[in-house]
C-alpha positions as CSV (number, residue, x, y, z in Angstrom):
1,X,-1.8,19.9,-3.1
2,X,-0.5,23.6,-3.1
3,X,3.0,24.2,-4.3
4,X,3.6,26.4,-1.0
5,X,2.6,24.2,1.1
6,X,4.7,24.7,4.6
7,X,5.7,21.3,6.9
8,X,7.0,20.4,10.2
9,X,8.5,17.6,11.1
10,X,8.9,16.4,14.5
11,X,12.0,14.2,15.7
12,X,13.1,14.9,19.5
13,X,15.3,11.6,19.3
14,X,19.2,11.0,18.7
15,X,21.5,12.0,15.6
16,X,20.7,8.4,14.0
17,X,16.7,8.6,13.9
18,X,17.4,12.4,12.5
19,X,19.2,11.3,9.6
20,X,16.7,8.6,8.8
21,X,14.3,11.4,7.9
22,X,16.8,13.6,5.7
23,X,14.9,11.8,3.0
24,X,11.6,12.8,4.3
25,X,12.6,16.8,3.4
26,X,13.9,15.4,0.0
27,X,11.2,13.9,-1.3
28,X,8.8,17.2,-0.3
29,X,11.1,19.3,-1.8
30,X,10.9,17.6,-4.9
31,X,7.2,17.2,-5.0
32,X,6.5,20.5,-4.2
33,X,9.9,22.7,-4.6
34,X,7.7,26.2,-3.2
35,X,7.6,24.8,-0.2
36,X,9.1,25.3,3.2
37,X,10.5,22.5,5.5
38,X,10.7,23.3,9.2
39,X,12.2,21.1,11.6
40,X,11.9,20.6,15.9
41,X,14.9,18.7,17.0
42,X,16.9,18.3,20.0
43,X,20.1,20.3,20.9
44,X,22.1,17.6,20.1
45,X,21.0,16.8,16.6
46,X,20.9,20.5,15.6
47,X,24.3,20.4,14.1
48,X,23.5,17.4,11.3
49,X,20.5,19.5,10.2
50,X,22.1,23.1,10.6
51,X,23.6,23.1,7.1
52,X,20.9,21.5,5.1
53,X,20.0,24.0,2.5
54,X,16.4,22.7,2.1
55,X,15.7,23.5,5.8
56,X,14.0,26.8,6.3
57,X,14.4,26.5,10.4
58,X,15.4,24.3,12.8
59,X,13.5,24.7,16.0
60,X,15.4,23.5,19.1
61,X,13.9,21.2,22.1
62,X,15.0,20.3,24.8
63,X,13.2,18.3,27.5
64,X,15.3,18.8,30.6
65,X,15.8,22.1,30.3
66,X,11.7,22.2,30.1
67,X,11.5,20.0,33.0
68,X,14.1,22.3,35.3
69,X,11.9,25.1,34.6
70,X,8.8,23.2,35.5
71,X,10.2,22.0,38.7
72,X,10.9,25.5,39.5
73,X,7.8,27.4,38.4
74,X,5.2,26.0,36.9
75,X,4.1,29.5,35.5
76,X,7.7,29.9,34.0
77,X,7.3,26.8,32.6
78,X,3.9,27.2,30.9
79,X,5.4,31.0,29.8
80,X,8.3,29.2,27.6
81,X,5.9,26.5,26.3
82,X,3.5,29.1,24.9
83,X,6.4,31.0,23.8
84,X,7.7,27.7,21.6
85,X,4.6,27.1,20.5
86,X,3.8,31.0,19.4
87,X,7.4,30.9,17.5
88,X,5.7,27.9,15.8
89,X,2.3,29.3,15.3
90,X,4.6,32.3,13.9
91,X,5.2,30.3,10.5
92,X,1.9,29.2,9.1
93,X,2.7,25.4,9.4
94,X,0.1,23.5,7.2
95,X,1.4,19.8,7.9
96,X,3.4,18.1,10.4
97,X,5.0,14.8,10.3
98,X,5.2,14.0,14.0
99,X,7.8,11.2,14.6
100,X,8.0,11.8,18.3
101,X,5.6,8.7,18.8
102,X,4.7,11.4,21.8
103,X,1.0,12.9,22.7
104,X,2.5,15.6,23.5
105,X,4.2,16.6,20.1
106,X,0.5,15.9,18.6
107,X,-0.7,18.4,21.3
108,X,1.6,21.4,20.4
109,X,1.1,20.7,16.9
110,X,-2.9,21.1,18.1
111,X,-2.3,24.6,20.1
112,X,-0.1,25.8,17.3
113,X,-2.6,25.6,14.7
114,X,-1.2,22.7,12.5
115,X,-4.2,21.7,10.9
116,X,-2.8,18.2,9.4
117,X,-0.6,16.7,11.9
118,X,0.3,13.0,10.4
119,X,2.5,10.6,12.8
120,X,1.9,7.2,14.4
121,X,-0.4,6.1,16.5
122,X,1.5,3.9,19.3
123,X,0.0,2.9,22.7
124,X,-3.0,5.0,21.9
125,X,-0.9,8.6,21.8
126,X,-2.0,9.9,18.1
127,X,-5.6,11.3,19.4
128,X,-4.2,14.6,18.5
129,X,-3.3,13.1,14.8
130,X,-5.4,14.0,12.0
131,X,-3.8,11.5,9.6
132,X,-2.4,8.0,11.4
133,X,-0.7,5.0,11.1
134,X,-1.5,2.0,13.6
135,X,2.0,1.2,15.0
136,X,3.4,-0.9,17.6
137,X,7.2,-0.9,16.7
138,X,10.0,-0.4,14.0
139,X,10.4,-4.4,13.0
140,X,10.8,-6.0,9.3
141,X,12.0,-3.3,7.5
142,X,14.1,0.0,7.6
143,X,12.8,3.0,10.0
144,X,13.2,5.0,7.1
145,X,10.7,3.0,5.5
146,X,8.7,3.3,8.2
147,X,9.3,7.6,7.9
148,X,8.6,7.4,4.2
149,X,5.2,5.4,4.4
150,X,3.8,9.1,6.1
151,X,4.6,10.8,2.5
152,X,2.5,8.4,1.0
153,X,-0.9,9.2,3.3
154,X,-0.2,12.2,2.5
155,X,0.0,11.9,-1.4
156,X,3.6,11.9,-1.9
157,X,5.1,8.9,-3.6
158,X,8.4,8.8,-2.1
159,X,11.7,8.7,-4.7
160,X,14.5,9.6,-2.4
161,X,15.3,7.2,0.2
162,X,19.6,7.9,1.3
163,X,20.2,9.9,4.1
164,X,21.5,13.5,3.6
165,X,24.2,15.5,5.6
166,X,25.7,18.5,4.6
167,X,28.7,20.7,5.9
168,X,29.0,24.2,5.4
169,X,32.2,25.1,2.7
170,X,33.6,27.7,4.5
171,X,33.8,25.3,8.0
172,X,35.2,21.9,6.2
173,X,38.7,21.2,7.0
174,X,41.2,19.6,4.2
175,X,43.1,16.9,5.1
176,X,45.9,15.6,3.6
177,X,44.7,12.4,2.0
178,X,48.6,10.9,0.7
179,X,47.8,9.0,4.4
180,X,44.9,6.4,4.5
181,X,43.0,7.5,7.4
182,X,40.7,5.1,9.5
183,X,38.1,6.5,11.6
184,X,37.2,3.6,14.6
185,X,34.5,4.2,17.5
186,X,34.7,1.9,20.0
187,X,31.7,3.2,22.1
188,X,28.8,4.3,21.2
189,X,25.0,3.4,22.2
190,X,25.1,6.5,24.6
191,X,20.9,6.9,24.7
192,X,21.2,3.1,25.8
193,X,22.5,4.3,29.2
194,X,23.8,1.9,31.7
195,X,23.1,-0.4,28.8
196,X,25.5,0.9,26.1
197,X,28.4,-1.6,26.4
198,X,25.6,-4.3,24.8
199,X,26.4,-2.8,21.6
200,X,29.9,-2.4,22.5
201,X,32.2,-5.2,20.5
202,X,35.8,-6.3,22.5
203,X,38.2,-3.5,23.3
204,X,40.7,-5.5,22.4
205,X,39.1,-7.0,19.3
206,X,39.1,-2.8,18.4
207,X,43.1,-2.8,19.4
208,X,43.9,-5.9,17.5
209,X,42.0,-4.4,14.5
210,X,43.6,-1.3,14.8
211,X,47.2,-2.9,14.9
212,X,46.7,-4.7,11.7
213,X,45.0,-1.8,9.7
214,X,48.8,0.1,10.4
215,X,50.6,-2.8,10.4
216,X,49.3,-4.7,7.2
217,X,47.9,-1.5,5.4
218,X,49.8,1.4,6.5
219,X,46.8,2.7,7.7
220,X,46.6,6.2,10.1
221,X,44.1,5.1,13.1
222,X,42.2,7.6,14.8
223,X,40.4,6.0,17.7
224,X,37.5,8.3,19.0
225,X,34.5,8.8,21.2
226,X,32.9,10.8,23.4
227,X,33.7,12.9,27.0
228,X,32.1,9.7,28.7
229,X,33.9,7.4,26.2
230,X,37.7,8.7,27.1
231,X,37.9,5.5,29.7
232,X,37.4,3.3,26.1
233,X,39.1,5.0,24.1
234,X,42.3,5.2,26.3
235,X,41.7,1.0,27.2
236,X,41.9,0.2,23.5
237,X,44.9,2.4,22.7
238,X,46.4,0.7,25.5
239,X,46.1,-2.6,24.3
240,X,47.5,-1.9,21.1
241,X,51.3,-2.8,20.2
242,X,51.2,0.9,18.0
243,X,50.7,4.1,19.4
244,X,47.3,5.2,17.4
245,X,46.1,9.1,17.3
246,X,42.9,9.7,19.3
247,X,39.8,12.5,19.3
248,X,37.9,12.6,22.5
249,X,35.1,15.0,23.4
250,X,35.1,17.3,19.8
251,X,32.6,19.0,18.9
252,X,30.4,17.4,17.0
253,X,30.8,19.4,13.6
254,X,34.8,18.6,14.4
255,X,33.6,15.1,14.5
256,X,32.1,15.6,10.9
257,X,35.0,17.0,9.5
258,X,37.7,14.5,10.9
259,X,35.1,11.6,9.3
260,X,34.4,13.7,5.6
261,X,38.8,13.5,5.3
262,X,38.5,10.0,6.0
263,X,38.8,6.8,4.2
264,X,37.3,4.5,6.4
265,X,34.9,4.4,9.6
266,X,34.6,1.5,11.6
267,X,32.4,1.7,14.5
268,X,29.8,-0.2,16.6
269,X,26.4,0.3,15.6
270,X,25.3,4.0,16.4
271,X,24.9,7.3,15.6
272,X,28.4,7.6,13.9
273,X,27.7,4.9,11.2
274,X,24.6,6.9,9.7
275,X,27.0,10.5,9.8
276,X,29.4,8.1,7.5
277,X,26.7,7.0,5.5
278,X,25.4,10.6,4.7
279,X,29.1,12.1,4.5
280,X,29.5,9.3,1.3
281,X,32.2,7.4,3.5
282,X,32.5,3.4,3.8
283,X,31.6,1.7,6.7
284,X,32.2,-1.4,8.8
285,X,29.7,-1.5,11.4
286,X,29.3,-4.1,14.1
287,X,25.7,-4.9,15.2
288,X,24.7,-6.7,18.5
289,X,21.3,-7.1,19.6
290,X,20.1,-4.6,17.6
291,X,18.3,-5.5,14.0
292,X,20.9,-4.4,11.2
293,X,17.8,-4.8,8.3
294,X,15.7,-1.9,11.1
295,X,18.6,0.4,12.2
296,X,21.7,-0.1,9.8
297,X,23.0,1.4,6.9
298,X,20.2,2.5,4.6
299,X,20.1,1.4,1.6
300,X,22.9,-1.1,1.9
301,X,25.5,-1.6,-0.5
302,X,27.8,-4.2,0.3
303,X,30.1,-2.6,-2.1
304,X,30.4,0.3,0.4
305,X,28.7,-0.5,3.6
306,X,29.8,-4.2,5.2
307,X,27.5,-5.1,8.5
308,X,29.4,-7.5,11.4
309,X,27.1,-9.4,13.1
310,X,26.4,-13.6,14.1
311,X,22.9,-14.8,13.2
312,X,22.9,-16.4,16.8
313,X,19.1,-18.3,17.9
314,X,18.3,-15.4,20.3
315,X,19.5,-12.3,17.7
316,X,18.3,-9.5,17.5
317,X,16.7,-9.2,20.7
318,X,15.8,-5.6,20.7
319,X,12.3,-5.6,19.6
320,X,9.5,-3.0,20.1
321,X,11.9,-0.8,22.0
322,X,12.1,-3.6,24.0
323,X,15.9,-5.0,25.7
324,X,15.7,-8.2,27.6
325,X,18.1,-9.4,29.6
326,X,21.0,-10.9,28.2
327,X,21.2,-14.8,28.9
328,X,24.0,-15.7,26.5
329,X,26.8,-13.1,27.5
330,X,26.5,-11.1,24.8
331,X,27.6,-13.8,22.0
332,X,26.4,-12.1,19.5
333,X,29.4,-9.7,20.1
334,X,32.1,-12.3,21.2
335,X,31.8,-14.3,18.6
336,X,32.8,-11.7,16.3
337,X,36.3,-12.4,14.6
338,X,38.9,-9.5,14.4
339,X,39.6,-11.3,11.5
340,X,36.6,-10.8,9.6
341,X,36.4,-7.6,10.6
342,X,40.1,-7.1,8.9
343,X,38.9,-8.7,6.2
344,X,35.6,-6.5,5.4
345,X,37.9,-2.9,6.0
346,X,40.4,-4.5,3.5
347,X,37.7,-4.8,0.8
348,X,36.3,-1.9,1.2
349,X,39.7,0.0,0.9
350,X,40.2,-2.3,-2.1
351,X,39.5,0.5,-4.8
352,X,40.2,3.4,-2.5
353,X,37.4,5.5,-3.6
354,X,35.2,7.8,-1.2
């Protein structure tokens, strides 16, 4: 295998699935330290990949604003496709990991003269593959697993397996650490949609939590979420005896930086967690119906990263990409103690140490 090789890889999801493949550019690097690593990501995910100094480029997709252009002109449309794909072309891309699980990405990997294009083949979409792996859903073990088993077909034994975020120097902010500062996200799940507040554990489990950590500990609280989150945030800092600080709607390198000053994060399970794992901080997440051993802190290290969740008969119900409908009233979530989630922050924050 050529030392110059150049890759692509392919990841149109959310900020989560992103970081599951930092270890994918790692590992190439490594292996073959002449190359180049491209990356095609969403708008949205650009800014956990922006500062990654083994990233040559990061080219941005984004499927509405394809679609609006489509439903206006379908000339315009194919115009700005071909454009992409000629910026693409533009590079020399010898390999792409597609993780789209998407036809289409396998297509414009096709037209833009990628001539080992290496993904999954789920519900019949890797015809455009050259190299594929029969796949029906992410179950049994990690999804970076999963991301790491395409290294191997292609003759790269995988060494690196943490996820990787990196801030640029000159934009981090320094806090002043004399206060412990907790991080807490009470929302989260936002690709769910309507079906977010299934991962969502008690508001006022999060405002109980929140008055002990400043009570008990002395802790600084900084509740925060999203625009669309303001409604939860502003119901748990209601419910809380103390008056807790709170950051709504930043921008998501501001996000970064509030969480790389902090101590602690504590947050349902989510995009959030995996930005704490990469950013070296300790986490307490809180898992639902969603497989903690599939989609949680990678690798885990009870030592740093302590999962919430109740082994209940009909947990975790999220299979396949697959969300029934809930016949237990989310149980899995109520039953969650505030006490044990006290107790896993306080050993974490035991030794203090980032």
């Amino acid at each position: 295998m050529s030392k110059n090789k150049s890759f692509l890889i392919i990841n149109p999801f959310g900020i989560g699935d992103v970081l599951f493949s930092t270890p994918l550019i790692r590992n190439i690097k490594e292996k073959l330290p002449g190359s180049k690593v491209f990356y095609l990501c969403n708008q949205r995910s650009y800014p956990v990949l922006k500062d990654n100094p083994l990233i040559e480029k990061c080219f941005i997709y984004e499927r509405d604003e394809f679609e609006a252009i489509r439903k206006q002109s379908r000339i315009a449309w194919i115009k700005k496709f071909l454009e992409f794909v000629s910026d693409i072309r533009r590079e020399k891309v010898d390999t792409v990991l597609d993780l789209s699980l998407n036809s289409q990405f396998g297509f414009l990997s096709f037209i833009a003269g990628i001539k080992e294009r290496v993904g999954y083949d789920y519900k019949r979409r890797g015809r455009f593959l050259t190299k594929r792996i029969k796949f029906s859903g992410y179950k049994d073990k990690h999804v970076i697993e999963y991301y790491l088993d395409l290294l191997r077909i292609i003759n790269i034994e995988p060494r690196h397996k943490k996820i990787e975020l990196f801030l640029d120097s000159d934009q981090k902010e320094i806090a002043n650490r004399d206060k412990l500062k907790i991080i807490m996200v009470p929302g989260g799940g936002a690709s769910w949609g309507g079906q977010a507040y299934r991962k969502h554990w008690d508001k006022a489990g999060f405002a109980q939590l929140a008055d002990r950590l400043i009570e008990e500990l002395g802790a600084k609280v900084i509740i925060s979420g999203s625009d669309q989150e303001k409604g939860i945030v502003d119901e748990v800092a209601s419910l809380m005896c103390n008056r807790p600080d709170k950051a709504v709607d930043m921008e998501l390198s501001k996000f970064l930086n509030l969480l790389n000053n902090a101590e602690l994060l504590i947050a349902n399970d989510g995009g959030p967690i995996h930005m704490a794992v990469g950013l070296g901080l300790k986490t307490v997440s809180i898992f639902g119906p969603v497989d903690e051993k599939v989609y949680g802190p990678y690798p885990l290290d009870d030592s740093r990263h302590i999962v919430i969740k109740k082994d209940i008969s009909c947990r975790p119900c999220y299979i396949n990409f697959k969300l029934p409908e809930c016949m237990h009233d989310i149980m899995c979530l109520k039953d969650i103690d505030v006490d044990e989630v006290f107790k896993a922050a306080e050993k974490l924050l035991a030794g203090k140490d980032k």
